[in-house]
C-alpha positions as YAML, in Angstrom:
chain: A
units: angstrom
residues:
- id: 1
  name: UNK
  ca: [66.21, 94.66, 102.04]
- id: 2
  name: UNK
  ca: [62.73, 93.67, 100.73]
- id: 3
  name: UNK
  ca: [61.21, 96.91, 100.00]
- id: 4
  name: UNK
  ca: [61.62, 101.04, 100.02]
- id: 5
  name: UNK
  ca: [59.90, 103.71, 102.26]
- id: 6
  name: UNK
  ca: [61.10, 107.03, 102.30]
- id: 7
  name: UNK
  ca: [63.87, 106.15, 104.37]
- id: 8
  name: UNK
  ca: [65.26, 103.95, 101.72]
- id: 9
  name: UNK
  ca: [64.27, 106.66, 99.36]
- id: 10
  name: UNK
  ca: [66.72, 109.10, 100.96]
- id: 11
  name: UNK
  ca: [69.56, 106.06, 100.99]
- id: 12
  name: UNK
  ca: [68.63, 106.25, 97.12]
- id: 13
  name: UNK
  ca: [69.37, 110.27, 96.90]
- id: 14
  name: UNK
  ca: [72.51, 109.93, 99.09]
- id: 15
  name: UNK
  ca: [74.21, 107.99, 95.89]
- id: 16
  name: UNK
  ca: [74.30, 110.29, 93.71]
- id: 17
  name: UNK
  ca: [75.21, 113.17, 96.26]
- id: 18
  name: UNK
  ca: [77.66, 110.71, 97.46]
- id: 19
  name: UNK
  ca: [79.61, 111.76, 94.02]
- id: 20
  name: UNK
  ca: [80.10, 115.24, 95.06]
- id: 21
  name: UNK
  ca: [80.00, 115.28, 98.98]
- id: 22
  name: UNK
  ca: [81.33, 111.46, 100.28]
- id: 23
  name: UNK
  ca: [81.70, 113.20, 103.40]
- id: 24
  name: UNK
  ca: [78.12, 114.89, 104.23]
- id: 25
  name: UNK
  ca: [77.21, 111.18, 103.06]
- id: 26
  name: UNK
  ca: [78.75, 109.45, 105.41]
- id: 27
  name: UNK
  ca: [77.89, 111.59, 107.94]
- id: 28
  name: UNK
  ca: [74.12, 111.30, 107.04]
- id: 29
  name: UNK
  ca: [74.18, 107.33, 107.41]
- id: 30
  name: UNK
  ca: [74.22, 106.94, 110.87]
- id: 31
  name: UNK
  ca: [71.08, 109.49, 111.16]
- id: 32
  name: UNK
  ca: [69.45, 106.76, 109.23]
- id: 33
  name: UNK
  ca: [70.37, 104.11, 111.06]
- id: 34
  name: UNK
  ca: [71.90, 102.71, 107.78]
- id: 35
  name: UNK
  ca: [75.44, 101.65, 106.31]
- id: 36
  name: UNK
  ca: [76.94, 101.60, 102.83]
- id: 37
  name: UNK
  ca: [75.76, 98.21, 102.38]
- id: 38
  name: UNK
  ca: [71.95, 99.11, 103.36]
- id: 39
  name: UNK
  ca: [72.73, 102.27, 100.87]
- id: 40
  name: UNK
  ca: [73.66, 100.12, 97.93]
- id: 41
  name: UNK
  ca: [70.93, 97.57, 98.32]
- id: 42
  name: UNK
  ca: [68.50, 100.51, 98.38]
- id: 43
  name: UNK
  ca: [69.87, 102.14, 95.19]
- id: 44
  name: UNK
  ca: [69.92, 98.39, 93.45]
- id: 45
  name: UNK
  ca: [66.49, 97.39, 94.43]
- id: 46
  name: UNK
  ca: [65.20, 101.67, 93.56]
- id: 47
  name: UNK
  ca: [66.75, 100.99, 90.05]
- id: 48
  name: UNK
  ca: [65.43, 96.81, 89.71]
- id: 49
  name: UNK
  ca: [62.20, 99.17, 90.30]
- id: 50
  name: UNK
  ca: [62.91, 101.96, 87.85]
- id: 51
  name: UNK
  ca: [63.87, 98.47, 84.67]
- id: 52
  name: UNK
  ca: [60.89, 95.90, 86.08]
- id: 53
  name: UNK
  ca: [58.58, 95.61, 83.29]
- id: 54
  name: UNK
  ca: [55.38, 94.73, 85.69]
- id: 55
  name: UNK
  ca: [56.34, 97.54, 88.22]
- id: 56
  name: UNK
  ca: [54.39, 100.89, 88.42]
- id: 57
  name: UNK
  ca: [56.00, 103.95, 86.11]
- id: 58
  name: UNK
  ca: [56.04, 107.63, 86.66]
- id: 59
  name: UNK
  ca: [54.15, 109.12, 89.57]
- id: 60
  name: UNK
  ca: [52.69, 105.48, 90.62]
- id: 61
  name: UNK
  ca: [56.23, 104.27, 91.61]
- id: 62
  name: UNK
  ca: [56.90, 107.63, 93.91]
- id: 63
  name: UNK
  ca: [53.55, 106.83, 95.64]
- id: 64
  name: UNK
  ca: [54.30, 102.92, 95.93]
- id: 65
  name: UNK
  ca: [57.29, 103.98, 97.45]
- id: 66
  name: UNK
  ca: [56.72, 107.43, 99.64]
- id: 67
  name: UNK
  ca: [53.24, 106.90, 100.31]
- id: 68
  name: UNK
  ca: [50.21, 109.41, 99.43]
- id: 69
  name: UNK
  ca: [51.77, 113.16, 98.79]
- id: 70
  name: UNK
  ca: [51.57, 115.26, 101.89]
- id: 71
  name: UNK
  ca: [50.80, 118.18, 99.45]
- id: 72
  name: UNK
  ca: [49.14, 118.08, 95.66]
- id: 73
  name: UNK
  ca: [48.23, 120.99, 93.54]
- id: 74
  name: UNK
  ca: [47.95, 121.78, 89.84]
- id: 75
  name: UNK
  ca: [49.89, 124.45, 87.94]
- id: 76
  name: UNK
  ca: [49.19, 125.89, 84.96]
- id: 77
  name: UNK
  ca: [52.32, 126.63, 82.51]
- id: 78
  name: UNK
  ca: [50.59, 128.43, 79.67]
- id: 79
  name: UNK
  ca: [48.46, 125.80, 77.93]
- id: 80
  name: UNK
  ca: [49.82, 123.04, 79.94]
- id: 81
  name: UNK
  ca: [48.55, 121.46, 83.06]
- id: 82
  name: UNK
  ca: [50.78, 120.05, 85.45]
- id: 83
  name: UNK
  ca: [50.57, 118.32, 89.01]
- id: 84
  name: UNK
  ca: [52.85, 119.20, 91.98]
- id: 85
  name: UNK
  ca: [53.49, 116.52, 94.46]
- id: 86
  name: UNK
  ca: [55.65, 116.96, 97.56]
- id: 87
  name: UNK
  ca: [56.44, 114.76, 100.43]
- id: 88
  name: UNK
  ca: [58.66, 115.12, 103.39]
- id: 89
  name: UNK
  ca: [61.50, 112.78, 103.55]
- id: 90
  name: UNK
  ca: [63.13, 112.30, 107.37]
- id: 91
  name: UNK
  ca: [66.98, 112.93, 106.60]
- id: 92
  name: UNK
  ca: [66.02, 116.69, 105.93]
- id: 93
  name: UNK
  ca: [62.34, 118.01, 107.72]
- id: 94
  name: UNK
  ca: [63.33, 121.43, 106.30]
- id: 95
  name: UNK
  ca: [63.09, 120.28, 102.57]
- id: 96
  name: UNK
  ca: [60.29, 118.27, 100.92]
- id: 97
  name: UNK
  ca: [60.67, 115.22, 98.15]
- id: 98
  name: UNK
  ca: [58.78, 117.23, 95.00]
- id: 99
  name: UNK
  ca: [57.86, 115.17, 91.66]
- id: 100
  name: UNK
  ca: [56.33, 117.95, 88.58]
- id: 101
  name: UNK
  ca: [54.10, 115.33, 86.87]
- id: 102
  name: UNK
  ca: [51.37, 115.34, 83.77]
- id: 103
  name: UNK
  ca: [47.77, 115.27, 84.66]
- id: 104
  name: UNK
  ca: [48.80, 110.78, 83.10]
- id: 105
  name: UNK
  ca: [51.55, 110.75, 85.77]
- id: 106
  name: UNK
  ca: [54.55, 110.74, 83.77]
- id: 107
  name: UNK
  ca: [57.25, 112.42, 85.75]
- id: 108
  name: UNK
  ca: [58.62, 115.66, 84.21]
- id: 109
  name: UNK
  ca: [61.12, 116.69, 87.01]
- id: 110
  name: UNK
  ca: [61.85, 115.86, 90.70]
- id: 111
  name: UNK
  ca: [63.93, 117.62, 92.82]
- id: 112
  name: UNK
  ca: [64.40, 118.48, 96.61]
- id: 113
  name: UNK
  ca: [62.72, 121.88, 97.82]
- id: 114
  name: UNK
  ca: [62.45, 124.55, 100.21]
- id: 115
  name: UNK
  ca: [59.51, 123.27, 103.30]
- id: 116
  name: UNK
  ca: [57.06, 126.18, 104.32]
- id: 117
  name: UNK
  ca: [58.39, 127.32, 107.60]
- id: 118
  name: UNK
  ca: [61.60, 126.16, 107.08]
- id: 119
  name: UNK
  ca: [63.87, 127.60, 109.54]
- id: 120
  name: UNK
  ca: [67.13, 128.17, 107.26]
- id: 121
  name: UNK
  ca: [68.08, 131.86, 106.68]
- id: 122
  name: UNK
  ca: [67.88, 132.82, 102.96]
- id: 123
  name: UNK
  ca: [70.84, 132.48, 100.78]
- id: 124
  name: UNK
  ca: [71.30, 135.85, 100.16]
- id: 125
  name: UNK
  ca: [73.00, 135.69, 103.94]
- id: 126
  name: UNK
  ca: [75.34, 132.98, 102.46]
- id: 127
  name: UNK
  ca: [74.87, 129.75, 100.75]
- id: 128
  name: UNK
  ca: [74.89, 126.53, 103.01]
- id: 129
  name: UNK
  ca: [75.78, 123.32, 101.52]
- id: 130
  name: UNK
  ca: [72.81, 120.77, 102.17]
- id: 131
  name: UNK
  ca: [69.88, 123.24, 103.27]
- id: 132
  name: UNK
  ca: [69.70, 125.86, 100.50]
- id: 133
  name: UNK
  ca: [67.87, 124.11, 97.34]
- id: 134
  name: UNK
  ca: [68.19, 125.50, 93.65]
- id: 135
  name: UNK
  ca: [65.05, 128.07, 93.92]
- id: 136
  name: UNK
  ca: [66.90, 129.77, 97.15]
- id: 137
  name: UNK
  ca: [69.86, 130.47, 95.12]
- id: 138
  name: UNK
  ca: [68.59, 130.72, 91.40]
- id: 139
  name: UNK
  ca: [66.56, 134.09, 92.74]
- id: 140
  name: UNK
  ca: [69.56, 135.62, 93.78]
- id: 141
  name: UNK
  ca: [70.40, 138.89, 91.69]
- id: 142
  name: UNK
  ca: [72.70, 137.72, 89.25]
- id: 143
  name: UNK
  ca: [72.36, 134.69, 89.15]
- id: 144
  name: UNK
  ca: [72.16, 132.14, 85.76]
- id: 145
  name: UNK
  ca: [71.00, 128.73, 86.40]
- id: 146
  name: UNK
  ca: [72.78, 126.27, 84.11]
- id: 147
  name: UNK
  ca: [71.54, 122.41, 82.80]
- id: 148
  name: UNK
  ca: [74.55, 120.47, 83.19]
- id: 149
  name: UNK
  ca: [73.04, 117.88, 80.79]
- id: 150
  name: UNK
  ca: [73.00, 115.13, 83.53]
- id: 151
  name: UNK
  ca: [69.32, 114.55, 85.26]
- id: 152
  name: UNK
  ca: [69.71, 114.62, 89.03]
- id: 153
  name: UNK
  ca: [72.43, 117.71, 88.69]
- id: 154
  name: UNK
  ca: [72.09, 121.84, 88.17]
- id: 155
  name: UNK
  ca: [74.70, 124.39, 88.74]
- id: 156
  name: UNK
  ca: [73.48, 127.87, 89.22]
- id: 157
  name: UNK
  ca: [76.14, 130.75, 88.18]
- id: 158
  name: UNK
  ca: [76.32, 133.48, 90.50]
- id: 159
  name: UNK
  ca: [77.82, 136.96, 89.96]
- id: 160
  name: UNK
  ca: [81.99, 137.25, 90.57]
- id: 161
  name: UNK
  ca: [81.99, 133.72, 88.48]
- id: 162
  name: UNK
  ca: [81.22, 131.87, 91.91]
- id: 163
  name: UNK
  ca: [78.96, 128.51, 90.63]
- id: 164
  name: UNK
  ca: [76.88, 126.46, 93.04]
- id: 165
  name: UNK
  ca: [76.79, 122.38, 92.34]
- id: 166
  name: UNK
  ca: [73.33, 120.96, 92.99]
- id: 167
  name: UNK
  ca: [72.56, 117.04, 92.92]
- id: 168
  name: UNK
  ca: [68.76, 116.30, 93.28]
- id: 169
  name: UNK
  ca: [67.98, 120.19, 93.91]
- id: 170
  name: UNK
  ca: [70.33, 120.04, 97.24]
- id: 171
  name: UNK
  ca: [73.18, 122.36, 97.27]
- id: 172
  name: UNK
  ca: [76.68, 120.07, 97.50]
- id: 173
  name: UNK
  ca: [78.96, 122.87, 96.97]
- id: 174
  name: UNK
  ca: [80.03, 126.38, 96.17]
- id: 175
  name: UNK
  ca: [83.36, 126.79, 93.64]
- id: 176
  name: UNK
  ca: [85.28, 129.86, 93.99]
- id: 177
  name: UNK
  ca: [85.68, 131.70, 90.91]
- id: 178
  name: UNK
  ca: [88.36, 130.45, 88.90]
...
């Protein structure tokens, strides 16, 4: 592998998802036309990217690798201005890639999120592992969502002590209450 595009960019997102759901992972491969190998060479050459002191940082490195956003706009928190980016990524064309940046480009958060249009129900019908994102379920009456304290992950308590498991803002699971 000599380079990544956003389909090496999803390989990239299905390692750490492949921690929680090995199974949707596997599954998802083949859609890509790619193996384990293919996925591990991605994730090695995404992190040679993320240590390689002449390579772009921040928001230049997403665009190296996915391209020009599809959308841009600014949002204003308080005193603060901040960029949204968003691209589509082709394992999911219901969800869109979504990097919160500074108006310098350093990368504040980047997560997976709901596509306008999107054709999945809301998750007040029932949570679906691998369409609903964090903002579907963290509206929810109820519900509390909760920093693990490890980057790519969120869990999102819901009432009944149900919790929903998020890697990269994708819904991997639902526990039952305890």
């Amino acid at each position: 592998m000599r380079g990544l595009a956003r389909r090496e960019f999803c390989l990239v997102l299905l390692r750490r998802m492949a921690d929680t759901r090995p199974d949707l992972v596997t599954d998802a491969l083949p859609r890509l036309g790619a193996d384990r190998a293919e996925a591990r060479a991605a994730h090695r050459r995404w992190q040679a990217l993320q240590h390689a002191p002449r390579a772009p940082r921040g928001l230049s490195l997403h665009a190296a690798v996915l391209g020009p956003p599809a959308i841009s706009d600014e949002v204003r928190t308080g005193d603060l201005l901040l960029v949204v980016h968003r691209w589509p990524l082709p394992l999911w064309p219901h969800l869109l890639w979504e990097v919160l940046a500074d108006p310098h480009g350093a990368v504040l958060d980047e997560q997976l999120v709901r596509a306008p249009g999107s054709p999945v129900p809301p998750a007040s019908s029932g949570l679906l592992v691998w369409e609903h994102v964090v903002a579907d379920v963290a509206v929810l009456p109820g519900a509390v969502g909760v920093d693990p304290g490890v980057p790519p992950r969120w869990e999102v308590h819901l009432p009944g002590g149900a919790r929903a498991r998020f890697v990269w803002g994708l819904l991997q699971q639902v526990q039952p209450p305890a």
